[in-house]
C-alpha atoms as one frame of an Amber mdcrd trajectory, in Angstrom:
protein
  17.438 137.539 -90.079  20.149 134.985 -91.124  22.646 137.954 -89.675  21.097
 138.716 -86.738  21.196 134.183 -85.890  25.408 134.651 -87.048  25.865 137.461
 -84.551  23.932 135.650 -81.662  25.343 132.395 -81.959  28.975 134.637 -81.695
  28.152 136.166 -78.971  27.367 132.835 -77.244  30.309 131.129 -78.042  31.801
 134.317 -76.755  29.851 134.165 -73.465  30.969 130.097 -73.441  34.436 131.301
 -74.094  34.678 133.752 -71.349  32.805 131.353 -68.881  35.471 128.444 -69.120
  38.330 130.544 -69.367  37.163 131.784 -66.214  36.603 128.649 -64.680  39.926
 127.481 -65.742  41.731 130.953 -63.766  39.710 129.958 -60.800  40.753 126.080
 -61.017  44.440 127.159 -61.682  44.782 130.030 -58.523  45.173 127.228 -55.737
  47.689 125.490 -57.638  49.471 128.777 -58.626  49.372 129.859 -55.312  50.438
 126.267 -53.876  53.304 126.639 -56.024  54.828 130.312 -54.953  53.979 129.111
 -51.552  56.175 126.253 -51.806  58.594 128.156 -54.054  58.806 131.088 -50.949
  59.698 127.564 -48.487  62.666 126.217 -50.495  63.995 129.056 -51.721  67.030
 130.435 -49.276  66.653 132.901 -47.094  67.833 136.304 -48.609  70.631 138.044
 -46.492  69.883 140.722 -43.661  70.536 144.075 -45.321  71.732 146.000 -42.320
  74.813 146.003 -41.377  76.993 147.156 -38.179  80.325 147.872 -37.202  82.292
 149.031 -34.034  85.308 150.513 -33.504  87.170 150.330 -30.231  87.601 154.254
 -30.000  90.564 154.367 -27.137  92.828 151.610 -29.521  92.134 153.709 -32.634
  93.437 157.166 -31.227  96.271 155.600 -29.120  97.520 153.741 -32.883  97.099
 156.910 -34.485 101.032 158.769 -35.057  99.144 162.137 -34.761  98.314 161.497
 -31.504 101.908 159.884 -30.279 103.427 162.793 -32.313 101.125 165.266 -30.179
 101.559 163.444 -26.799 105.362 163.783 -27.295 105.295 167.542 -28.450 102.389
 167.664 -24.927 105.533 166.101 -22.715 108.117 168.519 -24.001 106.036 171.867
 -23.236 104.970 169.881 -19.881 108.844 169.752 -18.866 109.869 173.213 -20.056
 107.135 174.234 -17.248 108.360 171.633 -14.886 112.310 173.183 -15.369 110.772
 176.172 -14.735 108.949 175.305 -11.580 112.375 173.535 -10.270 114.282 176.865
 -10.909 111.666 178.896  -8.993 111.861 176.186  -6.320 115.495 176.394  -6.216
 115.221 180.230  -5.840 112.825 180.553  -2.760 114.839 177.555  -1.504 117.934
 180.458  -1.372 115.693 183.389  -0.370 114.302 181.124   2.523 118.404 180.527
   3.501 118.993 183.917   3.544 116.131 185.053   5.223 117.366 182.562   8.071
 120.688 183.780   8.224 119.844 187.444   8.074 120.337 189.657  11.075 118.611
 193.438  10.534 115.352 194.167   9.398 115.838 195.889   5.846 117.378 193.277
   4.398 114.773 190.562   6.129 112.111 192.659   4.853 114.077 192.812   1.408
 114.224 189.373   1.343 110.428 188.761   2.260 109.423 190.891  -0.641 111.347
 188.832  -2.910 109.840 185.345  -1.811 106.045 186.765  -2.265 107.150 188.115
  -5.637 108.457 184.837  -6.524 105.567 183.298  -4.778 103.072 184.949  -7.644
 105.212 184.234 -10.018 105.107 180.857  -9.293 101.419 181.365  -9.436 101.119
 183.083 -12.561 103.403 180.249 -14.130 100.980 177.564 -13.102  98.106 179.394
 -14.180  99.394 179.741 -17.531 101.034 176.272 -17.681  97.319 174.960 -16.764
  95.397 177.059 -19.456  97.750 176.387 -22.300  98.687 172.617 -21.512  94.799
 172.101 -20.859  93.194 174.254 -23.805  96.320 172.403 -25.991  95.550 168.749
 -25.671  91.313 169.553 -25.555  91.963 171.057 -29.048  94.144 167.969 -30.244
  91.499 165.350 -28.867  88.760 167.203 -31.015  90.435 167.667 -33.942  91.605
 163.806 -33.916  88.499 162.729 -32.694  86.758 164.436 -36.247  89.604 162.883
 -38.015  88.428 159.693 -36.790  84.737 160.114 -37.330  85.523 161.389 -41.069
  87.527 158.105 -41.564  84.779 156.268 -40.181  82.046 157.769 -42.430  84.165
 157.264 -45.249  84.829 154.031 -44.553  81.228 152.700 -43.959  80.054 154.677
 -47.041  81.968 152.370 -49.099  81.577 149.172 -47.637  78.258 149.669 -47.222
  77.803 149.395 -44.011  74.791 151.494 -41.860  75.591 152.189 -38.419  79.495
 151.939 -36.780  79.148 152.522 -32.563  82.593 153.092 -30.963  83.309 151.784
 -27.414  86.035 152.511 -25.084  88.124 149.818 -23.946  91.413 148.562 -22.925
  94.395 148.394 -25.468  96.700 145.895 -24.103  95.475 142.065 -23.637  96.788
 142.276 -20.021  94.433 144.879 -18.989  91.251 143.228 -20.506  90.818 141.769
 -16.876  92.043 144.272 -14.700  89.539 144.911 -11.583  89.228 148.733 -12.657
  88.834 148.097 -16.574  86.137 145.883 -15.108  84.438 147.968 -13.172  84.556
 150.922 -15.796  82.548 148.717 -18.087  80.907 147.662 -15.855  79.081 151.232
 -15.580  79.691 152.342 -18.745  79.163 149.773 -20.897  77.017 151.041 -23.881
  78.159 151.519 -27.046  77.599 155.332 -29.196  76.961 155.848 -32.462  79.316
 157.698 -34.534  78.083 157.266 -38.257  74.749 156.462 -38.569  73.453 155.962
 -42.057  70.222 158.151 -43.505  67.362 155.899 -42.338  68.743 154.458 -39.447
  68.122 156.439 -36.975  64.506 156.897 -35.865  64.598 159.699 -32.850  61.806
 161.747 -35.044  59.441 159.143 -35.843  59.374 157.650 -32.398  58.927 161.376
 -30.854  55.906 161.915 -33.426  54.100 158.457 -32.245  54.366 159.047 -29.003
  53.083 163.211 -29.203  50.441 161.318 -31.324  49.984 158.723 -28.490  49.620
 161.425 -25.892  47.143 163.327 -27.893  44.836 160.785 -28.817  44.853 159.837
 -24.845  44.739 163.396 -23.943  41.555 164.151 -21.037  39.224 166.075 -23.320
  39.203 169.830 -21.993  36.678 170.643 -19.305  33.429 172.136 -20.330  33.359
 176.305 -19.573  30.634 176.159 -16.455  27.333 178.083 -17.157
């Protein structure tokens, strides 16, 4: 009997315990929570973690030795042509002289022959001059442009930065303002990505909300008629 008074009079000063302690949580919560509030409204405001470049693309390549290096080896092959032209020139210049000057048929026809061979020559030569000078400095600009972008990704990597976007715009100060500059920005303004980090860029989830969009406001399919 005396045990079973002991072990209810512990579990009511248990009960009592439990009861004020929680009391004393519920009393404390406002003030706890006054205090993080207040806390969160002089404490400074943390740093915005994204960060963003740009690169002005046109400057970078133009600064770039490969691409004077190329642009000088692009000249000489351009003027080997050009000689070549000049001599071709020169020659149907001569043929044309003769062709004046001659008196009999054979050698007028002779002479005619000669001008329309040199006449496809001439053709062939620009054809090839065309293909090689065009498929030569197409190669160059992709290889320096991936050169670029590699330096770009490596370079944002570790700094830390997220996204880079390259624009295209003039190199020297005195053509910042000139009326075509202008008007090239004018319509092509916007700035490109070129390293984006992983995260950034949201194409996929904005495709999936709006397929999810039109599906939930899809008409429901008409009934089969009976």
């Amino acid at each position: 009997m005396k045990r079973t008074i002991i072990t209810l009079t512990a579990l009511g000063t248990l009960g009592l315990m439990v009861y004020v302690g929680s009391q004393l949580r519920a009393q404390n919560q406002p003030q706890a929570a006054g205090r993080v509030q207040q806390a969160a409204a002089t404490a400074p405001a943390a740093p915005l973690r994204t960060r963003i470049a740009v690169i002005n693309l046109q400057q970078a390549i133009k600064q770039y030795r490969k691409w004077s290096d190329f642009e000088q080896t692009y000249k000489n092959l351009y003027n080997q042509y050009n000689a070549e032209f000049e001599r071709k020139k020169a020659s149907g210049v001569a043929l044309k002289n003769q062709l004046d000057k001659a008196t009999d048929d054979a050698t007028k026809d002779n002479i005619q022959k000669q001008l329309k061979e040199l006449d496809r020559q001439v053709q062939d030569l620009g054809e090839t001059a065309k293909k090689q000078l065009g498929k030569m400095r197409d190669d160059q600009a992709v290889q320096i442009y991936h050169e670029v972008e590699e330096a770009v990704q490596y370079y944002a990597r570790a700094n830390d930065i997220e996204m880079v976007l390259h624009f295209n715009d003039a190199v020297a100060q005195a053509d910042l303002y000139q009326p075509l500059n202008i008007e090239r920005k004018l319509q092509t303004g916007a700035c490109m990505p070129m390293y984006v980090a992983q995260g950034m860029n949201i194409t996929d989830i904005i495709s999936s909300m709006l397929n999810n969009r039109l599906g939930a406001t899809a008409a429901p399919a008409p009934s089969n008629p009976r």
